[in-house]
C-alpha positions in Angstrom: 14.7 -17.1 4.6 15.1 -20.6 2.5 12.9 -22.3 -0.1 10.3 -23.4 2.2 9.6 -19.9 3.2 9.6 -18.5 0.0 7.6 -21.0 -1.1 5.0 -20.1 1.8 5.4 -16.3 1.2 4.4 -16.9 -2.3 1.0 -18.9 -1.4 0.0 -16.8 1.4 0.7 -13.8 -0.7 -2.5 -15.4 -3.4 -4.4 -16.7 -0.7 -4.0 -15.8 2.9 -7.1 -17.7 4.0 -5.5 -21.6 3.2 -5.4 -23.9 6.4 -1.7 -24.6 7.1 -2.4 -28.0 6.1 -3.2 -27.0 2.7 -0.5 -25.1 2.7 2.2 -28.1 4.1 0.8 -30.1 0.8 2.0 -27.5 -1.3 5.4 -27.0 -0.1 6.1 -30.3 1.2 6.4 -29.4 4.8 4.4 -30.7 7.8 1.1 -28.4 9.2 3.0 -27.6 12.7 6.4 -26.7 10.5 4.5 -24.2 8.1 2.6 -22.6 11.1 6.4 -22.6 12.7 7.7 -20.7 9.7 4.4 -18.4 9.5 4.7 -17.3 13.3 8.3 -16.3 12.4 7.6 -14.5 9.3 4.8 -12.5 11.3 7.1 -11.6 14.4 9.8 -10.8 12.3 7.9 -7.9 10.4 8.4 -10.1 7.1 4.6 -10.3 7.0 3.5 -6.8 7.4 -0.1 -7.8 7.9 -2.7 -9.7 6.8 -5.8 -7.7 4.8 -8.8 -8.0 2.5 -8.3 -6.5 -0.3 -11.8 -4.7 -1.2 -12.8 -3.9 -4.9 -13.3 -0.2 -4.7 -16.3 0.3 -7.4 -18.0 -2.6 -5.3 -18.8 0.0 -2.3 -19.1 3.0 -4.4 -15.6 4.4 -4.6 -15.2 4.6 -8.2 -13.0 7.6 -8.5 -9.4 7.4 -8.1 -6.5 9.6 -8.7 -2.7 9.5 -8.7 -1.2 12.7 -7.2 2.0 13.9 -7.5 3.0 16.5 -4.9 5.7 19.1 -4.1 6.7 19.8 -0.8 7.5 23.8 -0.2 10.9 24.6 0.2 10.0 28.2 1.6 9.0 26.3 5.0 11.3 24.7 7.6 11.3 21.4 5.3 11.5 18.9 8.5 8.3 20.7 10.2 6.8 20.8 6.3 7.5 16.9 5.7 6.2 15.9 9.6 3.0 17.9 8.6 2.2 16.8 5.4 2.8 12.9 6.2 0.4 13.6 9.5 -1.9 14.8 7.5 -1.6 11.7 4.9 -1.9 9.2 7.6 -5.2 11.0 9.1 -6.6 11.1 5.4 -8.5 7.6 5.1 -9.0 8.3 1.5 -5.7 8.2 0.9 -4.9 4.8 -0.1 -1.3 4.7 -0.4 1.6 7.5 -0.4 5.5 7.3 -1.2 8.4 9.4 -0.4 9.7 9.4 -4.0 12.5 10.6 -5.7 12.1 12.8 -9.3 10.2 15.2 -10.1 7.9 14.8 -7.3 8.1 14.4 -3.4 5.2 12.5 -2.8 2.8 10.6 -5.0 -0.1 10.0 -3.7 -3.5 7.3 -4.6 -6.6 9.0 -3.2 -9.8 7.0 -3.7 -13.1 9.4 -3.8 -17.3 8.5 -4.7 -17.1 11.0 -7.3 -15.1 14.0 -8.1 -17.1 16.7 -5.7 -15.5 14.8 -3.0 -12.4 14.2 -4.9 -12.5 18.4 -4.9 -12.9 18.4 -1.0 -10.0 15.9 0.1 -8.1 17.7 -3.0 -8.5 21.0 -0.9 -7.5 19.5 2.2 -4.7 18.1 1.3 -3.2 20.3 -1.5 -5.3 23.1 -2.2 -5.0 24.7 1.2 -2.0 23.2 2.5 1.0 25.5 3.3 3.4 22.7 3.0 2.5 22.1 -0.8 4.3 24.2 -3.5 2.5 22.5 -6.4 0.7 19.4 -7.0 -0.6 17.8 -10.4 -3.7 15.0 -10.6 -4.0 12.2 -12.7 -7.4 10.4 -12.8 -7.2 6.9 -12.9 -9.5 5.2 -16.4 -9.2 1.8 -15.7 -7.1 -0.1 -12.8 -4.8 -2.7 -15.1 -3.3 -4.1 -12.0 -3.5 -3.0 -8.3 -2.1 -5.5 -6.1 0.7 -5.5 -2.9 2.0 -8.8 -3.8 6.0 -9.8 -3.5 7.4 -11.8 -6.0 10.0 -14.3 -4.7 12.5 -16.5 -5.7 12.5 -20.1 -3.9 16.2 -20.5 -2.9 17.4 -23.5 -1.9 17.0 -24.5 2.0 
């Protein structure tokens, strides 16, 4: 990756609706060379995908909570972590989830309309799940940032 495609990583990362020729003005490349470079990024898994990013309040998901979550040890802990992380990825209110290392195994961002559903996806997931020893729940006040953005360095081409 040089300059150029940092450059375009960058822009793309703010905006991903720009024509390519919007784009070429900005970094100083021709149209069919940033479309070049953007076909690479994307086949090369560099660009993961491309997404709207929807204001949650703005279609009635105002409640959102951080979850930190302990996997049970008592359990075979490969069946226990396959399991859990199923169940994650079958959860569309969960948002995002990381492997993490501390105190917790897993912290989870769970979007819910209020907190009765919040209590029902809590239950699913942690309450009655056999492959959590202990979870704890923050509720999110106020997002400050939320945002999957990048940041990278131009380096010279």
């Amino acid at each position: 990756m040089d300059s150029f495609d940092a450059k375009i990583l960058n822009i793309v990362q703010r905006d991903n609706r720009l024509s390519t020729e919007k784009i070429a003005g900005e970094v100083g490349l021709s149209p069919s060379a940033v479309q070049r470079r953007l076909k690479r990024l994307r086949e090369g898994g560099v660009i993961e995908a491309e997404v709207a990013v929807v204001s949650p309040e703005a279609v009635g998901r105002t409640l959102m909570a951080i979850v930190g979550v302990i996997i049970e040890k008592e359990r075979p802990l490969l069946t226990a972590l396959t399991e859990f992380k199923e169940l994650i990825l079958s959860t569309p209110e969960v948002m995002q989830c990381y492997d993490v290392t501390g105190e917790f195994d897993f912290i989870v961002v769970v979007t819910a309309k209020d907190v009765r559903e919040y209590e029902e996806i809590s239950r699913k997931l942690f309450v009655e799940n056999p492959n959590v020893r202990r979870y704890k729940t923050s509720l999110v006040l106020k997002r400050v940032k939320s945002g999957m953005a990048v940041p990278l360095v131009a380096e010279r081409p």
